[in-house]
N, C-alpha and C positions, 0 to 999 in steps of 0.2 A: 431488504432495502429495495426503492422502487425507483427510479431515475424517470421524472415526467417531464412537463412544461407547466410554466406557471400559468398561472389562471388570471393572472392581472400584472403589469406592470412594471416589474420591479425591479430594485437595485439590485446590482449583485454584492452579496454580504463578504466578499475576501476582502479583509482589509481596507485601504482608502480606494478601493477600484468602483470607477464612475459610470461604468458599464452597465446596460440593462442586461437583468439575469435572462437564461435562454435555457435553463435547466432547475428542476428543483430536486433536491436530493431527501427522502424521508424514509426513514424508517417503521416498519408496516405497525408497528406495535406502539409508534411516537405519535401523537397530535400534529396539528398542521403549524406548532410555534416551534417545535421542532425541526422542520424542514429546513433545510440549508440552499438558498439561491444561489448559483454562480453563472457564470457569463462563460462563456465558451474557451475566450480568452485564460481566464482563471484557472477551466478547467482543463488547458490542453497543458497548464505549468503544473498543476496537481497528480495529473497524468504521469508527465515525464520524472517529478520528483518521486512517486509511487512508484515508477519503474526501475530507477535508477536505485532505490532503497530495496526493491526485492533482491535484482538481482546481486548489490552487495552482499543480502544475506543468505541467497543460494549461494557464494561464493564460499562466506564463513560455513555453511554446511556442508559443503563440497568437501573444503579442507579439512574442517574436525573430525570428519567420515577417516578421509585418509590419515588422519593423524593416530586415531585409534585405532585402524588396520595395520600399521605400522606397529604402534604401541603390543599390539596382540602379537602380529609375524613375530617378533622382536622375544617376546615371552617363551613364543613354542620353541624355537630357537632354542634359547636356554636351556630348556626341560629336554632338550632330545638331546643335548650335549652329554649329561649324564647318563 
């Protein structure tokens, strides 16, 4: 993916946002209708909701790590009881 400037213009494509786009977003292998325009504004909410959704699910992997570390201790346990 390649993060440039547009080359003319434009609206920024989120939604009903009235803003001229300040970034185009495209992918190296997509054509140029491909390309996704956004406005700075757009892309500093796209940001925080991207960040906010990883580290949700760093969190769910954090805890299923331990849940299955758990789940194991929990097993050897058992087996050295006998």
């Amino acid at each position: 993916m390649e993060l440039t400037k547009p080359k003319y213009r434009i609206r920024c494509e989120f939604g009903v946002c009235k803003n001229f786009a300040n970034k185009t977003i495209k992918h190296s292998r997509l054509g140029i209708g491909c390309a996704l325009n956004i406005c700075d504004e757009c892309s500093k909410a796209l940001f925080e909701l991207l960040k906010r959704e990883f580290k949700e699910m760093k969190k769910a992997e954090v805890t299923e790590v331990a849940e299955t570390v758990e789940i194991v201790e929990a097993k050897k346990k058992k087996q050295n009881r006998f």
